[in-house]
C-alpha positions in Angstrom: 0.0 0.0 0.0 0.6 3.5 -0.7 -0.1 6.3 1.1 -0.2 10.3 0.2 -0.7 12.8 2.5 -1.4 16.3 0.8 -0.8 20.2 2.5 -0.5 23.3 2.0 -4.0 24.5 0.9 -5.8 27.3 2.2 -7.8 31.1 1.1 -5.7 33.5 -1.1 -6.1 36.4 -3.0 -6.5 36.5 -6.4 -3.0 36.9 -8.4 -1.6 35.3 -5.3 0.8 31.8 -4.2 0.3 28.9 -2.5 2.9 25.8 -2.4 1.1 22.0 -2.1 3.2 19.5 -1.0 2.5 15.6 -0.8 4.3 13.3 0.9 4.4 9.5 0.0 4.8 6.5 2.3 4.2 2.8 1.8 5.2 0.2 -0.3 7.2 2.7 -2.7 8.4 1.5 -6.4 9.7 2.2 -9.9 8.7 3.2 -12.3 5.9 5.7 -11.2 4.0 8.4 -12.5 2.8 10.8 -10.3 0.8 14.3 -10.6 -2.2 16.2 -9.3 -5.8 16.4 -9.8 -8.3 19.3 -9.2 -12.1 18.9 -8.6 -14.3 22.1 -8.5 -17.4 22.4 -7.3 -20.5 20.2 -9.7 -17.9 19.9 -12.1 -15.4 16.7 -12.9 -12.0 15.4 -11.6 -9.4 17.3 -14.0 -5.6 16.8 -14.4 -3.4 19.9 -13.5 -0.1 18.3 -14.0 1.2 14.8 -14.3 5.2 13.7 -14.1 6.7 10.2 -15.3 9.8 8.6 -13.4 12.0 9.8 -16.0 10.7 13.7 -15.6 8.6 14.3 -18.1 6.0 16.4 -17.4 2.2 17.4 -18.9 0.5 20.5 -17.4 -3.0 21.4 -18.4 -3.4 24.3 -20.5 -4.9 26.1 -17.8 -2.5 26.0 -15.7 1.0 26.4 -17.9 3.2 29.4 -17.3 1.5 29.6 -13.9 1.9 26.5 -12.1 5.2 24.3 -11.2 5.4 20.9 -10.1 8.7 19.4 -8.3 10.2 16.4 -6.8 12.0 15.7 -3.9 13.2 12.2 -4.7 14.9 11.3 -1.7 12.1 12.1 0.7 9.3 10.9 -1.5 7.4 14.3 -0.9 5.8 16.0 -4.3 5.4 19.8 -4.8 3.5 22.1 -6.9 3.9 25.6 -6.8 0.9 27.6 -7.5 1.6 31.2 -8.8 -0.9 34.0 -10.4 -4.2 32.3 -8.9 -6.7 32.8 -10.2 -10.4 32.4 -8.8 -10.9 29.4 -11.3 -8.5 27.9 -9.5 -10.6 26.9 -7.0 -11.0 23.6 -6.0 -9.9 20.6 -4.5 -6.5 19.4 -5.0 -5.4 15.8 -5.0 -2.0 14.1 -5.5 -2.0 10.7 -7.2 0.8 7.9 -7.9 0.5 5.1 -10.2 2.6 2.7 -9.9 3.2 -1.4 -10.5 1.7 -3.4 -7.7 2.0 -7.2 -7.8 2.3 -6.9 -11.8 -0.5 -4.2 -12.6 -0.7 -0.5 -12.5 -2.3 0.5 -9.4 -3.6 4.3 -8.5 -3.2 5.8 -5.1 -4.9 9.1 -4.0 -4.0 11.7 -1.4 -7.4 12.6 1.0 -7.5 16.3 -1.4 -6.7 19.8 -0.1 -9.1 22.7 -0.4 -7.6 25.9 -2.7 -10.3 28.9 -2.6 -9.0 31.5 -4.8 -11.3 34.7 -3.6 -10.9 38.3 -3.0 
């Protein structure tokens, strides 16, 4: 088992930052891919970012220019930095890992973070 434990959210300002972090702990392997999710309000589950082993990275439109994932490999622990934030922004923020478990690709999901972007 996997486990990912998300923080960091909270209320800010339009056009302001706020850092996520999300720590894994479990059964860790290789390869992975790992990322973030966002869920507003009545609408669906959307990718914000997602990150193979290797380091390639895929950021939503939405989100490019403005948003920065990184990796602390050696403590397992996940960032994204969140810059320019906009009130569309706001949501609920999960991390996610996939990786191989007992031959098939398994997904793992942080508990989510609440990110209100509001004057």
């Amino acid at each position: 088992q996997v486990q990912l434990v998300e923080s960091g959210g909270g209320l800010v300002q339009p056009g302001g930052s706020l850092k996520l972090s999300c720590a894994a702990s479990g059964t860790i392997a290789n390869p992975y891919t790992t990322g973030w999710f966002r869920q507003a309000p009545g609408k669906q589950r959307e990718l914000v970012v997602s990150i193979t082993y290797s380091g390639s990275a895929n950021y939503a439109d939405s989100v490019k220019g403005r948003f920065t994932l990184s990796r602390d490999n050696a403590n397992n622990t996940m960032y994204l930095q969140m810059n320019s934030l906009k009130p569309e922004d706001t949501a609920v923020y999960y991390c996610y890992r996939r990786q191989i478990v007992r031959g098939s690709w398994t997904d793992y999901w942080g508990q989510g973070t609440q990110v209100t972007v509001s004057s």
